[in-house]
mmCIF file of the N, C-alpha and C atoms, coordinates in Angstrom:
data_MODEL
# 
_entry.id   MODEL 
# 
loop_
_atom_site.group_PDB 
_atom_site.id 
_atom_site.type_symbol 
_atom_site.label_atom_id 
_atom_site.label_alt_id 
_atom_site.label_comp_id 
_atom_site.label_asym_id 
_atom_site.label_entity_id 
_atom_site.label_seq_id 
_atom_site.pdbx_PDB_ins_code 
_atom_site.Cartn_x 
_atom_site.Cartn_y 
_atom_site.Cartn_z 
_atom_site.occupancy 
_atom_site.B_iso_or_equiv 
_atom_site.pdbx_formal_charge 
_atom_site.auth_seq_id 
_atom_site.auth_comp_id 
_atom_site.auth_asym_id 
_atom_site.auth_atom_id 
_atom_site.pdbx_PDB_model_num 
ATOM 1   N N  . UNK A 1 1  ? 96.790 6.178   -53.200 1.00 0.00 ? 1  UNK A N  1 
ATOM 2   C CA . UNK A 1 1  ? 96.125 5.660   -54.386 1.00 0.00 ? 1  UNK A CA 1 
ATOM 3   C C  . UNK A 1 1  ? 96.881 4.442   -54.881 1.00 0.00 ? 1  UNK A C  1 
ATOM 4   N N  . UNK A 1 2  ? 96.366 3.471   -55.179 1.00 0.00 ? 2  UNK A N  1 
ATOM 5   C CA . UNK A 1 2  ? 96.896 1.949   -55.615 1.00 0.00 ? 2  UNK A CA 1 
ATOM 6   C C  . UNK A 1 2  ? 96.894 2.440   -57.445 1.00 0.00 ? 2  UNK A C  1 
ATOM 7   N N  . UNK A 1 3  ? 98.488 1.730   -57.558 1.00 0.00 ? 3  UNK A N  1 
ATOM 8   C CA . UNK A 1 3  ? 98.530 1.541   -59.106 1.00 0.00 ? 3  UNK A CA 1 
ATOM 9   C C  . UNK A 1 3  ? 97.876 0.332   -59.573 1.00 0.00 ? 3  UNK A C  1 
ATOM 10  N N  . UNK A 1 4  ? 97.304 0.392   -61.080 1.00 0.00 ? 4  UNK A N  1 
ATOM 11  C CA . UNK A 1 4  ? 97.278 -0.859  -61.681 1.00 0.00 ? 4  UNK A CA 1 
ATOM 12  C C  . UNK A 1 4  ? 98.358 -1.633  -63.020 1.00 0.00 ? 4  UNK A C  1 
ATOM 13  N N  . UNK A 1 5  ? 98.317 -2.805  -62.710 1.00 0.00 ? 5  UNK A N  1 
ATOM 14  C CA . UNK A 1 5  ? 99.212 -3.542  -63.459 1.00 0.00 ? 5  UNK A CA 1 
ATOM 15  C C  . UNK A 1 5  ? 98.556 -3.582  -64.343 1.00 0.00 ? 5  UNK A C  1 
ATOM 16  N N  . UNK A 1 6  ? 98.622 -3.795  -66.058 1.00 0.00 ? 6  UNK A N  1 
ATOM 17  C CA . UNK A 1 6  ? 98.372 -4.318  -66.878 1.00 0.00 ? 6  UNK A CA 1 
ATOM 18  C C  . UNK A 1 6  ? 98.779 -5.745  -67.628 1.00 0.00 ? 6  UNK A C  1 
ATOM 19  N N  . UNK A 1 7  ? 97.876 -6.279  -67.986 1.00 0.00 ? 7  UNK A N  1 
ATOM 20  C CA . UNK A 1 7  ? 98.384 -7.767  -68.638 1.00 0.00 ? 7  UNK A CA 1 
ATOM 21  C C  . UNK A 1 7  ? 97.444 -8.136  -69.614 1.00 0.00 ? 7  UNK A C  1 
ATOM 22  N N  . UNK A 1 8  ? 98.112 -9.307  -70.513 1.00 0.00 ? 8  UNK A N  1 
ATOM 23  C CA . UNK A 1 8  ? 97.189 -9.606  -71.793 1.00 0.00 ? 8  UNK A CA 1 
ATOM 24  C C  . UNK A 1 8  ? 96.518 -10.978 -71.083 1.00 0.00 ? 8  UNK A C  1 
ATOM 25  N N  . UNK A 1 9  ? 95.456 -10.987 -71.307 1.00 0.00 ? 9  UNK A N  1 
ATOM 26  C CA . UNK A 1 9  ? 94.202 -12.251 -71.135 1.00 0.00 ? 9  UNK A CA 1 
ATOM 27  C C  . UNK A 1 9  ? 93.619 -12.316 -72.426 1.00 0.00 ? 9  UNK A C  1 
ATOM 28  N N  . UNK A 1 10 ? 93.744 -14.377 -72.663 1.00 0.00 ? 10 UNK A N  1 
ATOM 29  C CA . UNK A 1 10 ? 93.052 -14.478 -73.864 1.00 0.00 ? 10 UNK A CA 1 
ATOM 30  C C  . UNK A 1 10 ? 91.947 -15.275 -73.281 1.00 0.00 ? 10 UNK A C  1 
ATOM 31  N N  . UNK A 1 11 ? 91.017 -14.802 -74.048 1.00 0.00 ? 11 UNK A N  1 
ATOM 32  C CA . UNK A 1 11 ? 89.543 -15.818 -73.682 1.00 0.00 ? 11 UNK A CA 1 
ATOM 33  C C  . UNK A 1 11 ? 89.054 -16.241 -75.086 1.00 0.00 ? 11 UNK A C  1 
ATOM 34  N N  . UNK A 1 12 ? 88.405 -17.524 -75.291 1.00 0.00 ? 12 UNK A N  1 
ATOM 35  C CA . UNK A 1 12 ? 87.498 -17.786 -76.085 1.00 0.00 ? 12 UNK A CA 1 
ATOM 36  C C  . UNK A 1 12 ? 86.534 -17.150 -76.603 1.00 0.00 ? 12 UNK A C  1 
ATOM 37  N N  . UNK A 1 13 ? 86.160 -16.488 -77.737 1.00 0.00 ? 13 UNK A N  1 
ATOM 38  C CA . UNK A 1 13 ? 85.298 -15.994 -78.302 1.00 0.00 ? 13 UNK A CA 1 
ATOM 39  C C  . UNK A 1 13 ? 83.886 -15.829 -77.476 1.00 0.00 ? 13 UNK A C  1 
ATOM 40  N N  . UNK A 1 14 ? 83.041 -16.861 -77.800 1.00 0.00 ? 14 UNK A N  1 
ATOM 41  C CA . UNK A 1 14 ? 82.130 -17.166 -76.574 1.00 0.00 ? 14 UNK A CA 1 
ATOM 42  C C  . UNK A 1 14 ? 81.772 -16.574 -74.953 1.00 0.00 ? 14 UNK A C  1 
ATOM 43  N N  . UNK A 1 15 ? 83.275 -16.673 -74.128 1.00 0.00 ? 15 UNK A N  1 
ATOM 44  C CA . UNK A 1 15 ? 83.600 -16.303 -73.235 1.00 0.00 ? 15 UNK A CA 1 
ATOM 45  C C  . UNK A 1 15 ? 83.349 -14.708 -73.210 1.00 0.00 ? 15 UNK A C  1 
ATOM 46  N N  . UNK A 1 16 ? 83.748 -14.421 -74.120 1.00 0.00 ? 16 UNK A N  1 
ATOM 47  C CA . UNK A 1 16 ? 84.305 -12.607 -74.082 1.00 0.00 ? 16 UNK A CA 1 
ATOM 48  C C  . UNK A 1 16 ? 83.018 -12.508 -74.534 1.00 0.00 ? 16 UNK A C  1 
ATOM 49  N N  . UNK A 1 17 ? 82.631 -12.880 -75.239 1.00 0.00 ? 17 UNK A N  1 
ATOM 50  C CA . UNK A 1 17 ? 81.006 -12.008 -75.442 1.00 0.00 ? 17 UNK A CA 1 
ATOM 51  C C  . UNK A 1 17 ? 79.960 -11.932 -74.452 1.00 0.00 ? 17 UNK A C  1 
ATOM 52  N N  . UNK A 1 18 ? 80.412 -13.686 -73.659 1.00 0.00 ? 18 UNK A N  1 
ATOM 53  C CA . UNK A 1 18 ? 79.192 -13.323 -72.440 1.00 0.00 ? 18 UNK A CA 1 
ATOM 54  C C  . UNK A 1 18 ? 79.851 -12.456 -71.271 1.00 0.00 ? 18 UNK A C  1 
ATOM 55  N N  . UNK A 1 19 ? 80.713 -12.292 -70.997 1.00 0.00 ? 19 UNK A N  1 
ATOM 56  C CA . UNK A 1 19 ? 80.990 -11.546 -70.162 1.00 0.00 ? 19 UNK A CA 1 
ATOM 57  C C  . UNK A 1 19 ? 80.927 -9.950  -71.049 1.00 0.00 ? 19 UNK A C  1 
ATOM 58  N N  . UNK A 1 20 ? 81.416 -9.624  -71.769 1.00 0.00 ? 20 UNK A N  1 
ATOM 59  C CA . UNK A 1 20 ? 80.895 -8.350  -72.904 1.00 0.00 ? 20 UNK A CA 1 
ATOM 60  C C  . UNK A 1 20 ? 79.011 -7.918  -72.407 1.00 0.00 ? 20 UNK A C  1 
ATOM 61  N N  . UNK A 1 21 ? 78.573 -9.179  -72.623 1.00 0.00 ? 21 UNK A N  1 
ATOM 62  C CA . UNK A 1 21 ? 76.959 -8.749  -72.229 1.00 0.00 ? 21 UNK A CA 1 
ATOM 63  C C  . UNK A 1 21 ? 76.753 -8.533  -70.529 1.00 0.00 ? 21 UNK A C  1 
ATOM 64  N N  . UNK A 1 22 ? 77.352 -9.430  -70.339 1.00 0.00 ? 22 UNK A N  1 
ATOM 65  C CA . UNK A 1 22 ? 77.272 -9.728  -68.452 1.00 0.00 ? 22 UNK A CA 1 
ATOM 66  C C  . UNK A 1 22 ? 77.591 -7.719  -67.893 1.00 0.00 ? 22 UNK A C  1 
ATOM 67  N N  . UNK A 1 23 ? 78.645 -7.416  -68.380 1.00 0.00 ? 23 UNK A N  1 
ATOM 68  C CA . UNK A 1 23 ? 79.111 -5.867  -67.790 1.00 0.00 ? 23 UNK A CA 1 
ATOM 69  C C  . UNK A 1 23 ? 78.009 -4.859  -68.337 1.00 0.00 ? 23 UNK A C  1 
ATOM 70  N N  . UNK A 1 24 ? 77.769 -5.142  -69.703 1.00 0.00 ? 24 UNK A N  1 
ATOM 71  C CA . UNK A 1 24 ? 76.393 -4.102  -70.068 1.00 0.00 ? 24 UNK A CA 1 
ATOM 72  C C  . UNK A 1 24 ? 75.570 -3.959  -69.572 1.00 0.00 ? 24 UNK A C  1 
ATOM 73  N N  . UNK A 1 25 ? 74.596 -5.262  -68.777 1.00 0.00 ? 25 UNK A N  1 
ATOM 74  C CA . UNK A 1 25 ? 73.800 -5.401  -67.936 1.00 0.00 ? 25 UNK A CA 1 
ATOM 75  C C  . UNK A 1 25 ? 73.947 -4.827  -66.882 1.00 0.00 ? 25 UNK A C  1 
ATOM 76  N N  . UNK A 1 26 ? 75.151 -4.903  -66.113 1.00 0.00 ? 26 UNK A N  1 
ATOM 77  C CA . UNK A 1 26 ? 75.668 -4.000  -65.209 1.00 0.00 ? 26 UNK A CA 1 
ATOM 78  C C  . UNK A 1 26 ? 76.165 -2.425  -65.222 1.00 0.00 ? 26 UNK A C  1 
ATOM 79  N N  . UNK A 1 27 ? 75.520 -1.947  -66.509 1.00 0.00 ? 27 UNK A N  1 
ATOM 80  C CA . UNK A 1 27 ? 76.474 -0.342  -66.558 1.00 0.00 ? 27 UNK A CA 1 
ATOM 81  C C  . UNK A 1 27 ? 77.671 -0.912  -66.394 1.00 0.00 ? 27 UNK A C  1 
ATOM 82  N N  . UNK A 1 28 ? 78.628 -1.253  -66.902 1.00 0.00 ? 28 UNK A N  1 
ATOM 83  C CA . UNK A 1 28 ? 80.210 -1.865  -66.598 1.00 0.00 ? 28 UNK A CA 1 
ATOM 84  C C  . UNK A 1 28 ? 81.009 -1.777  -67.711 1.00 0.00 ? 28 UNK A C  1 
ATOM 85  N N  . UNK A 1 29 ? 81.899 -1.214  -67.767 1.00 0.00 ? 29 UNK A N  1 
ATOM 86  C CA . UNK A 1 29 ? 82.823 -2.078  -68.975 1.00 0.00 ? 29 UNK A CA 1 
ATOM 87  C C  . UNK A 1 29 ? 83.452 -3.297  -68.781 1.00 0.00 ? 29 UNK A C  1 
ATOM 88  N N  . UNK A 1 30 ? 83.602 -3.884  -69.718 1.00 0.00 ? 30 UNK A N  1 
ATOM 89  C CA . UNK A 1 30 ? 84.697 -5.226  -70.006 1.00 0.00 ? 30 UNK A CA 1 
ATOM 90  C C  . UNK A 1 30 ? 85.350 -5.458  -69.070 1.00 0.00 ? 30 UNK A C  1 
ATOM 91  N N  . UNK A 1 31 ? 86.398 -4.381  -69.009 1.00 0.00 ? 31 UNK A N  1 
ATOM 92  C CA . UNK A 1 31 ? 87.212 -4.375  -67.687 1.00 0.00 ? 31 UNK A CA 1 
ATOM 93  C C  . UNK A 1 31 ? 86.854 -4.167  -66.530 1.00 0.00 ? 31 UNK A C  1 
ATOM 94  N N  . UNK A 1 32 ? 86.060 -3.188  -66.060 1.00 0.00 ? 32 UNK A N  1 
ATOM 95  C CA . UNK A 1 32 ? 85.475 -3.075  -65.142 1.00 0.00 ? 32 UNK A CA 1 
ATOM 96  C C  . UNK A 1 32 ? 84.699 -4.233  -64.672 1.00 0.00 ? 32 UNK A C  1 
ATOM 97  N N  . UNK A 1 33 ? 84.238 -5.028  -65.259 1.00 0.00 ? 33 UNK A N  1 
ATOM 98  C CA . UNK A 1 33 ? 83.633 -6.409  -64.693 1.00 0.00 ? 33 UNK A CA 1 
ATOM 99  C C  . UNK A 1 33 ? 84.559 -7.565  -64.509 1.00 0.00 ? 33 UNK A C  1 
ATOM 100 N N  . UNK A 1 34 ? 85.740 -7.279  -65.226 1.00 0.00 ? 34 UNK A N  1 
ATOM 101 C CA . UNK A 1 34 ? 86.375 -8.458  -64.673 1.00 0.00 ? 34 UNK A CA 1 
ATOM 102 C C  . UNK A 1 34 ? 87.304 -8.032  -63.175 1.00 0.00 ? 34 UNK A C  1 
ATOM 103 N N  . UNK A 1 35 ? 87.271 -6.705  -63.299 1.00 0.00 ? 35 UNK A N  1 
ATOM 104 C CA . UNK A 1 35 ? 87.942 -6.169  -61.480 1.00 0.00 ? 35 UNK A CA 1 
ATOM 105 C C  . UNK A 1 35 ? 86.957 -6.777  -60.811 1.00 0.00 ? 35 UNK A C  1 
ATOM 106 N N  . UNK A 1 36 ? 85.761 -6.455  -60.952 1.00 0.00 ? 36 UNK A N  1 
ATOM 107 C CA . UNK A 1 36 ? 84.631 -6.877  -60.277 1.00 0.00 ? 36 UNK A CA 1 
ATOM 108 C C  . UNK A 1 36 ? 84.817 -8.365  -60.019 1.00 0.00 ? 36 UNK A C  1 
ATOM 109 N N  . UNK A 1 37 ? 84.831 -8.927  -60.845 1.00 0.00 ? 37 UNK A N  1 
ATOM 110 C CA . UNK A 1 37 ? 84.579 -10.347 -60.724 1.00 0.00 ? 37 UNK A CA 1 
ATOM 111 C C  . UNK A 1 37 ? 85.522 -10.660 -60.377 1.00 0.00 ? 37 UNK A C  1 
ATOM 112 N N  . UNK A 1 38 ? 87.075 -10.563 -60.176 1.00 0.00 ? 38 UNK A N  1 
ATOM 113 C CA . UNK A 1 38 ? 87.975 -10.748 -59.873 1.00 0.00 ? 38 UNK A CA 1 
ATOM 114 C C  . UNK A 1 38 ? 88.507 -10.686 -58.282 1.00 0.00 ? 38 UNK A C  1 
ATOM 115 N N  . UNK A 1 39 ? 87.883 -9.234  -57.934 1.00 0.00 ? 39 UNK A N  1 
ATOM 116 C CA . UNK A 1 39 ? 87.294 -8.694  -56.603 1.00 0.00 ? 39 UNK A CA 1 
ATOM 117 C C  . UNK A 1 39 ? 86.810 -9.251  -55.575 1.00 0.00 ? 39 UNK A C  1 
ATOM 118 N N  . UNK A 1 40 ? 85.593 -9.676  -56.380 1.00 0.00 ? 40 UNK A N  1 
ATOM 119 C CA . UNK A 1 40 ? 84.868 -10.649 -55.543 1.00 0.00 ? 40 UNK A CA 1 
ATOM 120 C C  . UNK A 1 40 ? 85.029 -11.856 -54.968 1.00 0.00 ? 40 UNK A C  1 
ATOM 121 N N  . UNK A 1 41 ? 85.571 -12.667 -56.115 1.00 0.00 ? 41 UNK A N  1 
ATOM 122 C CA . UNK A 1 41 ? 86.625 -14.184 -56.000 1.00 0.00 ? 41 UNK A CA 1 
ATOM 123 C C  . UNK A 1 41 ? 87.481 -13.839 -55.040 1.00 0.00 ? 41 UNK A C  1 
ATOM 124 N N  . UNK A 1 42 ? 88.321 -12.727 -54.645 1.00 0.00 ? 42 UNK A N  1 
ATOM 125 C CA . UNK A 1 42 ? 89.408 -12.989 -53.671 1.00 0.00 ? 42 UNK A CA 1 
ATOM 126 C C  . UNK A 1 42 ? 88.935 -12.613 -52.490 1.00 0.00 ? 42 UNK A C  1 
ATOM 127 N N  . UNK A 1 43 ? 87.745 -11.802 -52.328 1.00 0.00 ? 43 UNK A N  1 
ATOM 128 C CA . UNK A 1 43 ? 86.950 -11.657 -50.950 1.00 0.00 ? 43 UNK A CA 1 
ATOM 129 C C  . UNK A 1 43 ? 86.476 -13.230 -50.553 1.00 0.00 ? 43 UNK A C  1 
ATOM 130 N N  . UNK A 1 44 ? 85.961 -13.663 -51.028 1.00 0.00 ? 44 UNK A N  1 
ATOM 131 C CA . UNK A 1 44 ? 84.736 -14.548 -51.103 1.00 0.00 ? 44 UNK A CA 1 
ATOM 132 C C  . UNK A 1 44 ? 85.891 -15.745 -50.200 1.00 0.00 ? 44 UNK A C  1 
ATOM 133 N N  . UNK A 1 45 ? 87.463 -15.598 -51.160 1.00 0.00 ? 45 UNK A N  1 
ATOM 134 C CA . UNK A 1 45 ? 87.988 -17.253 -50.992 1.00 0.00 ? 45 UNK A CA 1 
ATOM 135 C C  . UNK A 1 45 ? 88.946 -16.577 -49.880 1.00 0.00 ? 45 UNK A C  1 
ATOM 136 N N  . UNK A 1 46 ? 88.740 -14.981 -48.976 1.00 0.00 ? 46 UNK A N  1 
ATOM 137 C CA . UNK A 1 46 ? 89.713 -14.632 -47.880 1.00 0.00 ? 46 UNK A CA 1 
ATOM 138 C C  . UNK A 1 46 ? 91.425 -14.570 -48.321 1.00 0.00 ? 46 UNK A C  1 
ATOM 139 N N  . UNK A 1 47 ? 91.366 -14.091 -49.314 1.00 0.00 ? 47 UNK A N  1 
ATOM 140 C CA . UNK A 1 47 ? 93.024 -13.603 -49.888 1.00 0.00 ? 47 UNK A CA 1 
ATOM 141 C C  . UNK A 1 47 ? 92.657 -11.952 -50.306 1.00 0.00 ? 47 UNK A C  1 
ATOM 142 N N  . UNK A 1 48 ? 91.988 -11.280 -50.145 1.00 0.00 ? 48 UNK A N  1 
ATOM 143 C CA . UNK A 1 48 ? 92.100 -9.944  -49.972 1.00 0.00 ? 48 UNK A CA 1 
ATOM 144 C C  . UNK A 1 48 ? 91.810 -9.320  -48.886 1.00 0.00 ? 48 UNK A C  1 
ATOM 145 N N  . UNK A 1 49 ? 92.818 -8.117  -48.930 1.00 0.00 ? 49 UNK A N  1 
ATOM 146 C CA . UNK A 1 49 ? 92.305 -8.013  -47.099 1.00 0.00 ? 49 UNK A CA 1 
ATOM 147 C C  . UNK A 1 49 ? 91.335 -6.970  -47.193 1.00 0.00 ? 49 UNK A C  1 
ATOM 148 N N  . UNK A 1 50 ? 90.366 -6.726  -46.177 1.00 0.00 ? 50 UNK A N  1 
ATOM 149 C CA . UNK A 1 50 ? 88.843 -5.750  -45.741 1.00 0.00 ? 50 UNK A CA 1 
ATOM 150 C C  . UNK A 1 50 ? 89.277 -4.559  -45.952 1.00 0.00 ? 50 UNK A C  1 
ATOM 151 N N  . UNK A 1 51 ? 88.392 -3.823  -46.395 1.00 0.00 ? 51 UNK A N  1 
ATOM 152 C CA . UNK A 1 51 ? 88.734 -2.105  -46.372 1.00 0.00 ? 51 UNK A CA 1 
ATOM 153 C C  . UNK A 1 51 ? 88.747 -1.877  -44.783 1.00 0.00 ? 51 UNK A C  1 
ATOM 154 N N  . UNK A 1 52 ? 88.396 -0.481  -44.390 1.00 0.00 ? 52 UNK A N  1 
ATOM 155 C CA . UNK A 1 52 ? 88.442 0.206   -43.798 1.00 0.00 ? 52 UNK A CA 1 
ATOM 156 C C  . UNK A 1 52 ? 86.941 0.263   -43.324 1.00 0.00 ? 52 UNK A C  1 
ATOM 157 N N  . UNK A 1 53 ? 86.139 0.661   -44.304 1.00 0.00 ? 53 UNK A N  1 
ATOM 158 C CA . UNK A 1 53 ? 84.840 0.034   -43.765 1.00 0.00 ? 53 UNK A CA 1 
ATOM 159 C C  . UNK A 1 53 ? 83.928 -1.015  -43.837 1.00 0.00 ? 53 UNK A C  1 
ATOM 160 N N  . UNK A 1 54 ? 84.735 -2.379  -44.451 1.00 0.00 ? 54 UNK A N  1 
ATOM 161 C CA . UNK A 1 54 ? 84.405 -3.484  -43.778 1.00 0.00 ? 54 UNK A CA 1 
ATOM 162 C C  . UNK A 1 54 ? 84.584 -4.073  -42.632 1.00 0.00 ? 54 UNK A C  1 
ATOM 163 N N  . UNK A 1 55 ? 86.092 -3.478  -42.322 1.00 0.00 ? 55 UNK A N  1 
ATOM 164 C CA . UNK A 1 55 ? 86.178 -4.007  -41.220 1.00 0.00 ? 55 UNK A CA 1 
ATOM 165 C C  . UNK A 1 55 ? 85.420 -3.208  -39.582 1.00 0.00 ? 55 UNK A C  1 
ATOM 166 N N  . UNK A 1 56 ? 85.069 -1.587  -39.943 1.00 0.00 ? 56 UNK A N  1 
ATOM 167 C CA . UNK A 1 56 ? 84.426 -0.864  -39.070 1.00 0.00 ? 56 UNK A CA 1 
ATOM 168 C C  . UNK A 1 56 ? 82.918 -1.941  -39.094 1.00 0.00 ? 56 UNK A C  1 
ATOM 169 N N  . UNK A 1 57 ? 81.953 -1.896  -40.094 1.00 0.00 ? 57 UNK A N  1 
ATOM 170 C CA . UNK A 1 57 ? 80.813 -2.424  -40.608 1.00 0.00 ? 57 UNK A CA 1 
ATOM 171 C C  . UNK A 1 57 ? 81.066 -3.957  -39.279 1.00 0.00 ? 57 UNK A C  1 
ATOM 172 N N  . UNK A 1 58 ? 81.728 -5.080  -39.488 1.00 0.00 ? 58 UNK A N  1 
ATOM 173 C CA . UNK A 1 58 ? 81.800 -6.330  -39.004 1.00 0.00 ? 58 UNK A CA 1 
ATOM 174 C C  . UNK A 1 58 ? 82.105 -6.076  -37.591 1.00 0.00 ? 58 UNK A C  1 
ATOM 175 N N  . UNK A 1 59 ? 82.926 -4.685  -36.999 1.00 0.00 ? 59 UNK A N  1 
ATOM 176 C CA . UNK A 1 59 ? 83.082 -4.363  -35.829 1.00 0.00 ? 59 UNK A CA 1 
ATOM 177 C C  . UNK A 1 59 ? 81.671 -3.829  -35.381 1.00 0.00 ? 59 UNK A C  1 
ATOM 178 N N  . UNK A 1 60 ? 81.250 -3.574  -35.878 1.00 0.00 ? 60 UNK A N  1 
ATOM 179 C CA . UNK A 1 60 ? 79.618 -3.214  -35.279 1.00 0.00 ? 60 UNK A CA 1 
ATOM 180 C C  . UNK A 1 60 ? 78.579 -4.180  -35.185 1.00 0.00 ? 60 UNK A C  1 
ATOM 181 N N  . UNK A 1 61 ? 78.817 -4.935  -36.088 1.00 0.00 ? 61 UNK A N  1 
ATOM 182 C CA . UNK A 1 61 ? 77.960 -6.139  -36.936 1.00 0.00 ? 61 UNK A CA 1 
ATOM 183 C C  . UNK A 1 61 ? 78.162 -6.999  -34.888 1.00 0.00 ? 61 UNK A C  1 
ATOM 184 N N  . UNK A 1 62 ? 79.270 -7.502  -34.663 1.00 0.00 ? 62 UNK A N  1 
ATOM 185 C CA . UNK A 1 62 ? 79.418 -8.206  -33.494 1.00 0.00 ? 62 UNK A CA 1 
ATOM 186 C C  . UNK A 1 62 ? 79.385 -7.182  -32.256 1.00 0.00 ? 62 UNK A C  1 
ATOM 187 N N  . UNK A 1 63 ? 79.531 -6.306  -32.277 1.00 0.00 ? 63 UNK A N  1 
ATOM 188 C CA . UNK A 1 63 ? 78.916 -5.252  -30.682 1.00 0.00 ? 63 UNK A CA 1 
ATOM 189 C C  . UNK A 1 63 ? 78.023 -6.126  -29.949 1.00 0.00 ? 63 UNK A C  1 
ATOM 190 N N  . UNK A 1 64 ? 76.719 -6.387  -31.089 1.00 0.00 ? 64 UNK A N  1 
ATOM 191 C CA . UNK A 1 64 ? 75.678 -7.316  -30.405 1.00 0.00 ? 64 UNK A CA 1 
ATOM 192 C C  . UNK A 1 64 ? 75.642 -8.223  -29.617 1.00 0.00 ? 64 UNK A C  1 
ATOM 193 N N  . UNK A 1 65 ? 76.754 -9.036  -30.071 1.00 0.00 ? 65 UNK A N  1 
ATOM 194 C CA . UNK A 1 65 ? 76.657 -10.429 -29.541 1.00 0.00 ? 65 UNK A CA 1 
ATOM 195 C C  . UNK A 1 65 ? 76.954 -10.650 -28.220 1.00 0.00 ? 65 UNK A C  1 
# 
């Protein structure tokens, strides 16, 4: 099981509310959307490494080829 770090983030008023609405929309909390979104950014830019079944999933994905 992975620990989590805690830290203080300040955002602009503005900011925090649309993301406040952005996670509601999603069933999400606050926090929970910024893991999310946070998540995603480091997949997307290849600085997090694949689970276990991404990387099974992409091993199948190319069988085909």
């Amino acid at each position: 099981m992975s620990t989590k770090k805690s830290f203080v983030l300040r955002l602009n008023a503005e900011m925090y509310e649309s993301l406040e609405k952005w996670a509601e929309d999603e069933y999400r909390s606050t926090n929970g959307q910024l893991e999310w979104i946070i998540s995603e950014a480091l997949k997307k830019a290849g600085r997090l490494k694949k689970t276990k079944e991404e990387r099974l999933k992409n091993k199948e994905d190319n069988k085909d080829d």
